[in-house]
MIROTOR-142651 format. One line per 2 residues: number of its first residue (from 1); for each residue x, y, z of C-alpha. Coordinates in Angstrom, 2 decimals. Layout:
! MIROTOR-142651
NUM = X,Y,Z ~ ... .
//
This chain:
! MIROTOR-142651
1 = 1.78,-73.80,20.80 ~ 0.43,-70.83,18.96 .
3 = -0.95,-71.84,15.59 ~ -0.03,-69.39,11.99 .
5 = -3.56,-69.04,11.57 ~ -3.89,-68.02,15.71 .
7 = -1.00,-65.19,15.24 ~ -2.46,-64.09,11.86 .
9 = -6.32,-63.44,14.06 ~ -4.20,-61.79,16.56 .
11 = -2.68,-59.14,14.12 ~ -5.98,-58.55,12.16 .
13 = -7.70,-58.01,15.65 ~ -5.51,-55.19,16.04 .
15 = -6.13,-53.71,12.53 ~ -9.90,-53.85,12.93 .
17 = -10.08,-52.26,15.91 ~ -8.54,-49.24,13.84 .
19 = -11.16,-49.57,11.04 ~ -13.53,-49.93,13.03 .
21 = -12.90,-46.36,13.80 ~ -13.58,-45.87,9.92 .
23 = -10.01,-45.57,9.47 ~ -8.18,-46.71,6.53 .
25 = -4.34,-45.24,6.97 ~ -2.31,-45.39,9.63 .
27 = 1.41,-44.46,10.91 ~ 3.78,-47.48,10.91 .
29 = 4.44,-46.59,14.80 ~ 0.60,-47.72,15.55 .
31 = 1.22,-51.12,15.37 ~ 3.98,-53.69,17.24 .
33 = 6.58,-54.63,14.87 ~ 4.96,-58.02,14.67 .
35 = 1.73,-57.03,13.91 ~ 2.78,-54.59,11.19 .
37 = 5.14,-57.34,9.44 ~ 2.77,-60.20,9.47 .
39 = -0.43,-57.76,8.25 ~ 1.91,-56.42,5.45 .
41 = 3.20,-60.24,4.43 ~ -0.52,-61.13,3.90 .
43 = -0.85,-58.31,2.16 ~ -3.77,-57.01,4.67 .
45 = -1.56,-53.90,5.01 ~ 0.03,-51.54,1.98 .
47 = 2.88,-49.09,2.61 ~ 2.08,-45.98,1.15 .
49 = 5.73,-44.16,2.02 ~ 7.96,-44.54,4.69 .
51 = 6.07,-44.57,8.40 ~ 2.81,-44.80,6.15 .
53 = 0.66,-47.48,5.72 ~ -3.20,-48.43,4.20 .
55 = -5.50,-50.79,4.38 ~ -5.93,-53.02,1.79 .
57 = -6.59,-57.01,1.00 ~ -4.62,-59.73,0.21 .
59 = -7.11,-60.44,-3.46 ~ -5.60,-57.04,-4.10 .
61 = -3.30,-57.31,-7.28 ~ -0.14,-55.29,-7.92 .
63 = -0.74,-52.46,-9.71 ~ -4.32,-52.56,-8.32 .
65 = -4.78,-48.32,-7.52 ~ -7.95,-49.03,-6.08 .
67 = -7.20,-49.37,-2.12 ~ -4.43,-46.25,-2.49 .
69 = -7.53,-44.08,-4.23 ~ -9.73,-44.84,-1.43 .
71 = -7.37,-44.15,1.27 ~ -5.61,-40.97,-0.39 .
73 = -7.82,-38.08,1.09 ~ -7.51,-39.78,4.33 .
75 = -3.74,-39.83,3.96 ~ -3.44,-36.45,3.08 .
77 = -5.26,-35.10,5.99 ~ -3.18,-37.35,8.74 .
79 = 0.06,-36.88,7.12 ~ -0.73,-32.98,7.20 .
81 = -1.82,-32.79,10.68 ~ 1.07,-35.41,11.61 .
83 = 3.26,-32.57,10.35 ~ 1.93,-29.08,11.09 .
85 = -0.79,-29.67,13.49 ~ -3.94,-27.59,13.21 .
87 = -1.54,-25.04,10.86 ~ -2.36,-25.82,7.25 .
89 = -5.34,-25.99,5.19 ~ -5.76,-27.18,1.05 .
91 = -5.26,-24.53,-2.03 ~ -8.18,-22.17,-3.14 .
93 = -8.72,-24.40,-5.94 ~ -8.36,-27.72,-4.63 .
95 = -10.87,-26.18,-1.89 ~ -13.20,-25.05,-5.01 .
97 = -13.21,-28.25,-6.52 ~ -14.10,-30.72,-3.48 .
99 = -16.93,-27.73,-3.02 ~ -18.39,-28.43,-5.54 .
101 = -18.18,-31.91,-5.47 ~ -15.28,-32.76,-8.07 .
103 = -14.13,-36.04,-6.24 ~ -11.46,-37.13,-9.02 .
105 = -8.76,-37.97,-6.98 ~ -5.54,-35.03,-8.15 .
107 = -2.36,-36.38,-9.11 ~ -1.24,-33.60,-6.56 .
109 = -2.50,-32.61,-3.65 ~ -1.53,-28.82,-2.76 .
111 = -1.19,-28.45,1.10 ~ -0.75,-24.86,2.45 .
113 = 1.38,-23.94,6.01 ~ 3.24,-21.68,7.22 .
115 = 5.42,-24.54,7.99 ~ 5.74,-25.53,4.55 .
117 = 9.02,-27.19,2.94 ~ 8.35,-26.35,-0.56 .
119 = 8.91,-30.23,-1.37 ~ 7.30,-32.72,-3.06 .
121 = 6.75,-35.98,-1.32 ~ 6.39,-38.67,-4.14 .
123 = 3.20,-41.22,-3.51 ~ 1.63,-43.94,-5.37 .
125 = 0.68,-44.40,-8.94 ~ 3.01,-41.44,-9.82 .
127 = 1.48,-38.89,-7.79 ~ 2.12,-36.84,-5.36 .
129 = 1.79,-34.16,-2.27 ~ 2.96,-30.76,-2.51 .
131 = 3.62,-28.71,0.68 ~ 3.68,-25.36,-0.18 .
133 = 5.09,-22.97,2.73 ~ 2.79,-20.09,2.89 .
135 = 3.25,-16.76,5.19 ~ 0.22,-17.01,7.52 .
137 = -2.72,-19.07,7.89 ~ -6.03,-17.24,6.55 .
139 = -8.46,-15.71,9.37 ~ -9.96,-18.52,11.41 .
141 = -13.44,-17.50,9.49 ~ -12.37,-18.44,5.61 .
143 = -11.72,-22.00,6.86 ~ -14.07,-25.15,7.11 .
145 = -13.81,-28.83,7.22 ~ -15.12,-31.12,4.59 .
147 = -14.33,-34.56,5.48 ~ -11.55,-34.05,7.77 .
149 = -9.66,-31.69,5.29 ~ -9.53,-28.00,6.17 .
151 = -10.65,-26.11,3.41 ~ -11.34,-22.18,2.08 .
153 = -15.37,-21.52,2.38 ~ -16.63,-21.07,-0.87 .
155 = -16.72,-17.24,-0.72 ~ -13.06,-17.25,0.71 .
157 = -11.28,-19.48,-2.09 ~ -13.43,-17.38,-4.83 .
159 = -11.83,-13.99,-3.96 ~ -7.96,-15.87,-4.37 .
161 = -8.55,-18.55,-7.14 ~ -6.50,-17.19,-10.26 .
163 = -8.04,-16.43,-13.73 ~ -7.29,-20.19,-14.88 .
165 = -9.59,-21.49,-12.33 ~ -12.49,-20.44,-14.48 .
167 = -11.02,-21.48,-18.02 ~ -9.71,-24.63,-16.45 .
169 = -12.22,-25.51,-14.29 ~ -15.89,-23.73,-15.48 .
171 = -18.36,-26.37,-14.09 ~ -16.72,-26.25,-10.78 .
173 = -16.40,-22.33,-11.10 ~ -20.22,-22.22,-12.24 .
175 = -21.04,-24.13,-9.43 ~ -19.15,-22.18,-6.42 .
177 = -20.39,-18.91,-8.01 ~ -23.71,-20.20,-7.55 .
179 = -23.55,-21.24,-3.65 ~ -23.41,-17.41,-3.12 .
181 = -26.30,-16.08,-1.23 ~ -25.52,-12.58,-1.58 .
183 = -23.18,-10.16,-2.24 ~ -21.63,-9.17,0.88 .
185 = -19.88,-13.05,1.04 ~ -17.56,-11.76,-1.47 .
187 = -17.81,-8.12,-0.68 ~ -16.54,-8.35,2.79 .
189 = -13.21,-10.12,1.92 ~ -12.65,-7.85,-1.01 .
191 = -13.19,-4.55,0.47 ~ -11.03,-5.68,3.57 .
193 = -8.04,-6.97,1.26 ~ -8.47,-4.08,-1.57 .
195 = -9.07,-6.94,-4.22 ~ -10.21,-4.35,-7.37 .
197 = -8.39,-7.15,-9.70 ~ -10.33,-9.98,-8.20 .
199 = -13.62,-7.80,-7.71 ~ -13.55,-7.13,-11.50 .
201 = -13.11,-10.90,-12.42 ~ -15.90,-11.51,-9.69 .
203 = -18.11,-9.42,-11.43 ~ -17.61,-10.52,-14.97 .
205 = -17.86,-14.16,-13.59 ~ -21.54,-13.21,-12.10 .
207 = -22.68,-11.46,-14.80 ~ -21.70,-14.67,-17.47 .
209 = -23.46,-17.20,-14.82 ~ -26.86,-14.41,-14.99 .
211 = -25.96,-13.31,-11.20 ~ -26.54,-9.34,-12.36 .
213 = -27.30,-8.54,-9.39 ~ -24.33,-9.65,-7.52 .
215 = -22.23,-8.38,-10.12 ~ -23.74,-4.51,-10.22 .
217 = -23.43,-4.84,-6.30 ~ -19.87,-5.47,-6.43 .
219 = -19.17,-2.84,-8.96 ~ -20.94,-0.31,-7.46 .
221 = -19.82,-1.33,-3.59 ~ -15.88,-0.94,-5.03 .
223 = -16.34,2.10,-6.52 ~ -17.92,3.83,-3.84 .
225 = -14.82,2.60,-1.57 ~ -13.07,4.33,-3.76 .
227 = -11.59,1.36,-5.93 ~ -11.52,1.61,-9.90 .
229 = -12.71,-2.22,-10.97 ~ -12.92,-2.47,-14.07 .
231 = -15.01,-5.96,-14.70 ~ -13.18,-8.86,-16.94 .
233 = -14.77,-12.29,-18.28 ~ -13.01,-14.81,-16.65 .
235 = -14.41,-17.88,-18.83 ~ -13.39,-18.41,-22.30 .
237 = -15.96,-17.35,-25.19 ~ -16.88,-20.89,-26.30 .
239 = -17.70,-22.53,-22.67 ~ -21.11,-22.99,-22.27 .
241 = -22.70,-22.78,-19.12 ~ -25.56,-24.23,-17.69 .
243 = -28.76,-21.93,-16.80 ~ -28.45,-22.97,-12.83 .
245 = -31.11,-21.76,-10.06 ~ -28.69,-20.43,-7.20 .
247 = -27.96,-22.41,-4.58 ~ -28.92,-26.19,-6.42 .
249 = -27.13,-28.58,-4.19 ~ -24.10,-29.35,-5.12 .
251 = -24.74,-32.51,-6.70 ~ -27.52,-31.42,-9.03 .
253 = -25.46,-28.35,-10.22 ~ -22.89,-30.61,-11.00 .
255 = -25.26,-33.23,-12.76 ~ -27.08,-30.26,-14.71 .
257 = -23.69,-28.36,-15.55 ~ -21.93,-30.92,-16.98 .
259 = -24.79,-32.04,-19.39 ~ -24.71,-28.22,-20.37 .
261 = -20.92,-28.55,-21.51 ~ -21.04,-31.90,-22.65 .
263 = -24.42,-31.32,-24.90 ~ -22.68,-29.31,-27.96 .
265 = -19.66,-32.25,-28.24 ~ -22.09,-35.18,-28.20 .
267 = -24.60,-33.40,-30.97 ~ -21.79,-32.67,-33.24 .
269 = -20.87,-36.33,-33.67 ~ -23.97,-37.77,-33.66 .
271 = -25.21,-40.26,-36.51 ~ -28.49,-38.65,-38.35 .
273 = -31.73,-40.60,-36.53 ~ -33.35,-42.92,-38.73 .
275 = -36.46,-42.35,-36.75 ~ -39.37,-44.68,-35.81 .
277 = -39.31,-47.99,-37.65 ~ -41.77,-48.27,-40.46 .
279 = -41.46,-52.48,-39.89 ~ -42.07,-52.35,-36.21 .
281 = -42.09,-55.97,-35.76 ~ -38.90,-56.47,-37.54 .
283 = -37.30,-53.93,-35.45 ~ -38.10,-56.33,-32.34 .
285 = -37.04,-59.06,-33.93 ~ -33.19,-57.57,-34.48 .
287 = -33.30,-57.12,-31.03 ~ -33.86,-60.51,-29.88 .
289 = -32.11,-61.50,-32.82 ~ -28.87,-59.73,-31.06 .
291 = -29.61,-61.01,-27.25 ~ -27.50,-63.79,-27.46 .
293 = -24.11,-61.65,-28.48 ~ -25.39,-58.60,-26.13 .
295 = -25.60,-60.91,-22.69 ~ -22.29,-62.47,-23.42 .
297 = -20.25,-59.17,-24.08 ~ -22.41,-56.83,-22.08 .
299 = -21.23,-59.58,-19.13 ~ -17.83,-60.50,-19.97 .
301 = -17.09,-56.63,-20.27 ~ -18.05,-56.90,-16.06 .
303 = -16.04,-59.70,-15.51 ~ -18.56,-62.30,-15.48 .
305 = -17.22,-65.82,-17.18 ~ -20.36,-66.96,-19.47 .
307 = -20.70,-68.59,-22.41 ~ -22.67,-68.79,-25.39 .
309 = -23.90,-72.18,-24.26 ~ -24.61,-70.69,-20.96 .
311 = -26.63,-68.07,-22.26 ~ -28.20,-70.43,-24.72 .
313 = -29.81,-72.45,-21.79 ~ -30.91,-69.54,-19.87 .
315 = -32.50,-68.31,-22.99 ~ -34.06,-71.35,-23.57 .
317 = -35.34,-72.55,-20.57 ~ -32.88,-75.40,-19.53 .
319 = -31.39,-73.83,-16.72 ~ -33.20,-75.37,-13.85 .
321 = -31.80,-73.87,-10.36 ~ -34.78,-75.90,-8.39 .
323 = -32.98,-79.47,-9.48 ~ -29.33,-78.72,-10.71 .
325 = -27.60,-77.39,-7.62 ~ -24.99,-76.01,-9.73 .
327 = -27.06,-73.76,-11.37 ~ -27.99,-72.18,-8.21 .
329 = -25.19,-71.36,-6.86 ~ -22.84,-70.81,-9.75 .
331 = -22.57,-66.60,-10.02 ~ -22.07,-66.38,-13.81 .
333 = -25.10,-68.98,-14.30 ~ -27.38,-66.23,-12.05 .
335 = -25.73,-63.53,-13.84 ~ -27.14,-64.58,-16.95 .
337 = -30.67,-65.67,-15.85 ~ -30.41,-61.98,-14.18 .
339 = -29.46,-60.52,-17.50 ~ -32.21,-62.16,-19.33 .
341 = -34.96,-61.32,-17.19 ~ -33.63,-57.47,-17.37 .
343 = -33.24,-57.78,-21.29 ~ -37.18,-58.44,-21.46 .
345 = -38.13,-55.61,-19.00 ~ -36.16,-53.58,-21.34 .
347 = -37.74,-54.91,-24.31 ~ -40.85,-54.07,-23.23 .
349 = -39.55,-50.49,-22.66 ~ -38.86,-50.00,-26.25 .
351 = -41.92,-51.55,-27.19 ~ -43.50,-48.47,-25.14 .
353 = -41.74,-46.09,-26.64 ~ -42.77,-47.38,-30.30 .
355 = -45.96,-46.69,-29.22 ~ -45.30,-43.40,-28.67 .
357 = -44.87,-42.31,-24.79 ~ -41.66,-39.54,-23.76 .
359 = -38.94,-41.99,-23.27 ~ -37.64,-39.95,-20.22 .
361 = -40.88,-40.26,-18.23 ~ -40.84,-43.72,-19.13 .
363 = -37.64,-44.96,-18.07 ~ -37.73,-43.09,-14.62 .
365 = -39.25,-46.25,-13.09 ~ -38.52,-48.67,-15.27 .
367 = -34.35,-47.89,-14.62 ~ -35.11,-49.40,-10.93 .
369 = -36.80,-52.33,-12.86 ~ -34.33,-53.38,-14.59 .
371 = -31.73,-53.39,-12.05 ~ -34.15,-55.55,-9.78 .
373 = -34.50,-58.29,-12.64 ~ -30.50,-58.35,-12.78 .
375 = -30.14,-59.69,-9.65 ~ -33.90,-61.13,-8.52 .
377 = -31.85,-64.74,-9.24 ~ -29.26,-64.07,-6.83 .
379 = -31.68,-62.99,-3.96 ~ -34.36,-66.17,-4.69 .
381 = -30.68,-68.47,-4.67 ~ -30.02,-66.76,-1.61 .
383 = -26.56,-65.52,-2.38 ~ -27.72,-61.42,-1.91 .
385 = -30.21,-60.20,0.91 ~ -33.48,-58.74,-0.50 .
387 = -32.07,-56.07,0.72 ~ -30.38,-55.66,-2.56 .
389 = -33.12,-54.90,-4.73 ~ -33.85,-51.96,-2.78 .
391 = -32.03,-49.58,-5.23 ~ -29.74,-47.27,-4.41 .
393 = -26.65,-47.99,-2.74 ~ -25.97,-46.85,0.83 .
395 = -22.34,-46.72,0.90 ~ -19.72,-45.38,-0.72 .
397 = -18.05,-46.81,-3.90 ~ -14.78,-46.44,-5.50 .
399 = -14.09,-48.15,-9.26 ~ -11.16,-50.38,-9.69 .
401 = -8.65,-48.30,-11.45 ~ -10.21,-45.39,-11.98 .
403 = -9.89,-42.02,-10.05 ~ -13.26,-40.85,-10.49 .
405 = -14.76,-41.19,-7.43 ~ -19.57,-41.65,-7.47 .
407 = -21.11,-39.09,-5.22 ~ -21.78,-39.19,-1.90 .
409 = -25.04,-42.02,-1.29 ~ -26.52,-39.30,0.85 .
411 = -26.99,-37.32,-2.44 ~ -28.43,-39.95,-5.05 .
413 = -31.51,-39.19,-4.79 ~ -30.62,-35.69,-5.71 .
415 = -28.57,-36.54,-8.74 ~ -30.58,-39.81,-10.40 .
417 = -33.94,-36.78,-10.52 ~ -31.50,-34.51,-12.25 .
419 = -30.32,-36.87,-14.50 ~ -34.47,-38.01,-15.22 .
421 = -35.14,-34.82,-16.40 ~ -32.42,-33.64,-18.28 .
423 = -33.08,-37.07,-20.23 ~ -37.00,-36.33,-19.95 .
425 = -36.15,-32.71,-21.49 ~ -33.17,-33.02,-24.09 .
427 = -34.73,-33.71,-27.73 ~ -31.71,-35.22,-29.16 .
429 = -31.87,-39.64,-28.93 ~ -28.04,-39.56,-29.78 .
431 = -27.52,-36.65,-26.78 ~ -29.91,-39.09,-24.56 .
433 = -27.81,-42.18,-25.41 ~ -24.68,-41.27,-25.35 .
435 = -24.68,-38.66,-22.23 ~ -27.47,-40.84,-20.41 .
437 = -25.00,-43.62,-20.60 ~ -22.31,-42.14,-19.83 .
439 = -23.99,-39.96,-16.19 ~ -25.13,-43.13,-15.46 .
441 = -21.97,-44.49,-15.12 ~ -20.63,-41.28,-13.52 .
443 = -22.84,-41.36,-10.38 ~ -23.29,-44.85,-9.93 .
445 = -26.02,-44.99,-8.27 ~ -26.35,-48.87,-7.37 .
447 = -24.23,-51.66,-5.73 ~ -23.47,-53.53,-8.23 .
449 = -24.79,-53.83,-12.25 ~ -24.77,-49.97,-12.77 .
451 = -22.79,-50.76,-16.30 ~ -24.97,-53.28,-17.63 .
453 = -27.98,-50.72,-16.79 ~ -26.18,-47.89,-18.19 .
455 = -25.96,-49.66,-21.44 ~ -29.96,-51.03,-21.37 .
457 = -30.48,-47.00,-21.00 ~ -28.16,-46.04,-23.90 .
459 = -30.15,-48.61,-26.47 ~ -33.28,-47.78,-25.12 .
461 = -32.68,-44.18,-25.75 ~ -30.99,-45.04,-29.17 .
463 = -33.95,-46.99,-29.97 ~ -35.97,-43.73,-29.39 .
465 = -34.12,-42.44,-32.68 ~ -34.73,-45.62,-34.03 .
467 = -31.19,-46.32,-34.09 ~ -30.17,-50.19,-34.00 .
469 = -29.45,-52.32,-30.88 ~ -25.75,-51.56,-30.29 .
471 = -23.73,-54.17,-28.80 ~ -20.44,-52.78,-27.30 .
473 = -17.74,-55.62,-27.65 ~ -15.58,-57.38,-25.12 .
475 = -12.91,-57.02,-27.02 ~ -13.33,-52.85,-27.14 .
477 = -13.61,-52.64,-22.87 ~ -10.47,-51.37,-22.84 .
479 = -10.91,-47.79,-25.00 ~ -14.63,-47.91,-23.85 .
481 = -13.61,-47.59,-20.51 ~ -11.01,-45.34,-21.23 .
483 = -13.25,-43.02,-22.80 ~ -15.60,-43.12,-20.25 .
485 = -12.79,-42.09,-17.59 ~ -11.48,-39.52,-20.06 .
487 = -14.73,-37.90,-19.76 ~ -15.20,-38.01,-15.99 .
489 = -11.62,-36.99,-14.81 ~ -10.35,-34.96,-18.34 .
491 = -13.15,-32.91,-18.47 ~ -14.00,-34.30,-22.39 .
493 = -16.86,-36.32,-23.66 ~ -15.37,-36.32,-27.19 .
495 = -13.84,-39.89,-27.17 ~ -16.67,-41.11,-25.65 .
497 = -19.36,-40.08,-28.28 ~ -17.06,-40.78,-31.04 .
499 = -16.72,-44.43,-29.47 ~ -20.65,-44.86,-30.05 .
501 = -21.27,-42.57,-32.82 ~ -18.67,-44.90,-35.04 .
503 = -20.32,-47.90,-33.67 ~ -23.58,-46.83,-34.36 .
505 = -22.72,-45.71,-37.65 ~ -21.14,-49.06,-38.66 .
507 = -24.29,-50.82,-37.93 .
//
């Protein structure tokens, strides 16, 4: 007789075969009726809507968005081509924003076909896809696919996207403006469609992003077709934009443009700097002084179960993973002996930047250091490969409950030098703290620890200032991290730096 656990590796042989496709969502008809009930009963399968299903896992909780956020662009695209075929393609501005790299996942998704049903279909989490029925499809030539999703080229969705776009949207807008080689991208679709409103709002756009030359080409190319443009600002007076070479990759535009937007709200709220400590050796002390409440809430804040005793003996020596077996496997005892390690490497990085070195040169190396001390005590117990210290991660990551969604690992590289340098060149501590922090966080550029490491950067760079240790509080994670998301899928840093500049303050 056929076992449970024998039916069970029957049914999951037949969903791995589909991931190992790299799929993720599938149509309820895929699978036998058997296979499809006993996957969903152990919660190895997710019903998205009816016919619609997604991988997920049965440690998944309920209410856990995580496996819907990773599956949804994936959904969107089969469920589109499961209903019009090869006939629809995504907005101007939803085509704008995955350009240039704006992976929030929507609350809507706006799919465009001639086949349209003007209907919402209601998803997950209190979202949605809207098809909107459209009365052609756009010449084969405006159209691309990123990631399975047929989008508008960059030149294509710029001559359509409305005048919000830009007020709404200004990094992404800044950054799409920027991919433009030269003039006849844009000129070609305008001239063709007689787009004098667009052309105008073009113009303005280039001229505010220092693109004169494109812009005096597309004014004088209208004209002498015989169109009266007449050229409009499309972003608001008070949006500042970042100074961006043309054609950055996506990623560093991004990286560089938000700092530019982000830099005026973070200054504004910022706590005077007290500057270098006169009593330098006091100032150390505070800081070991405060290791003992930093390791505990710095780790409980990722989930780790320590306590102060815990930390205590790590601090102290006592924890002895060559004779007490349960020290070297248990994860929250490593966790700790990893944090310790890293809170001395960055010790010593203050300690450098008393004695006077540019704290962004300094930390450019020292970033990867500390990460590597975080989890050297997992590798030597033999719970990670050594293949974890490497650095960077090499696959893609989604957060639990958030719908920010890192960059691309492919681009890393990219973004972490961009982020150096803006840090290397801003003179503000508060402005390095606070946004340093925060970008960290934003790209995510490691496997695992990347919050821990964003907060040794933020004290490190407060310490620059002279500003006090800062310990951010267990019991705060939940506005912390709300802030944090406000700022990466709201578009506003302001509860973020008010979150440290009143903590700071209060010191």
């Amino acid at each position: 007789m056929v076992k449970p656990h024998e039916k069970l590796a029957a049914s999951l042989g037949a969903l791995k075969a589909f991931q190992d496709e790299g799929r993720r969502v599938f149509q309820s008809k895929e699978f036998s009726r058997t296979d499809r009930e006993r996957l969903l009963a152990n919660g190895f399968l997710r019903e998205i809507i009816r016919g619609w299903l997604m991988s997920s896992s049965p440690a998944t909780r309920d209410g856990d968005s995580t496996p819907w956020y990773a599956s949804f662009w994936e959904f969107c695209s089969r469920y589109a081509t499961s209903r019009f075929g090869q006939s629809w393609h995504l907005s101007p501005e939803q085509s704008l924003l995955l350009h240039a790299q704006a992976t929030s996942i929507p609350t809507q998704a706006l799919i465009n076909s001639p086949n349209g049903s003007g209907n919402p279909t209601p998803l997950p989490f209190d979202m949605s896809l809207y098809d909107l029925k459209t009365p052609a499809m756009p010449p084969a030539a405006d159209l691309t696919m990123l990631d399975d999703l047929r989008v508008f080229r960059p030149a294509a969705a710029l001559v359509r996207i409305p005048d919000a776009f830009f007020a709404h949207h200004p990094i992404e807008a800044q950054i799409a403006l920027n991919s433009i080689k030269d003039s006849s991208e844009l000129l070609n679709r305008l001239l063709e469609e007689g787009r004098s409103t667009f052309a105008g709002r073009l113009a303005g756009a280039m001229r505010r992003v220092g693109r004169t030359d494109i812009a005096d080409e597309i004014l004088s190319t209208m004209k002498r077709a015989g169109y009266d443009v007449r050229e409009t600002d499309p972003f608001t007076a008070e949006q500042t934009l970042a100074k961006l070479t043309p054609h950055f990759s996506p990623v560093v535009a991004r990286i560089k443009a938000l700092w530019a937007s982000y830099r005026a709200d973070v200054l504004a709220l910022a706590p005077p700097a007290p500057g270098f400590p006169k009593d330098r050796a006091a100032f150390l002390k505070a800081i070991d002084d405060i290791y003992q409440s930093d390791a505990y809430h710095s780790l409980s804040i990722e989930g780790y179960t320590v306590s102060l005793e815990l930390i205590e003996r790590v601090r102290s020596g006592e924890w002895n993973p060559e004779a007490d077996e349960a020290d070297r496997k248990n994860r929250d005892a490593l966790a700790a002996r990893g944090y310790w390690q890293a809170f001395q490497s960055v010790k010593a990085s203050v300690v450098q930047i008393l004695d006077g070195p540019d704290p962004g040169t300094l930390v450019k190396p020292a970033i990867r250091q500390w990460y590597a001390e975080l989890f050297q005590p997992s590798v030597t117990a033999g719970i990670l490969s050594p293949g974890a210290l490497a650095g960077y991660r090499s696959i893609p990551i989604y957060l639990r409950g958030s719908r920010h969604v890192p960059p691309r690992w492919e681009s890393l590289p990219d973004a972490m030098n961009a982020l150096l340098e803006l840090i290397k060149d801003e003179p503000s501590p508060f402005v390095r703290a606070v946004l340093g922090h925060w970008m960290l966080g934003y790209i995510h550029p490691f496997p695992d620890g990347n919050g821990r490491t964003a907060r040794f950067l933020m004290n490190v760079m407060l310490a620059s200032g002279g500003y006090s240790w800062l310990v951010i509080r267990v019991e705060d994670r939940a506005s912390y991290l709300a802030a944090m998301e406000q700022a990466s899928v709201g578009g506003d840093i302001r509860p973020f730096a008010a979150f440290i500049a009143d903590r700071v303050a209060k010191q």
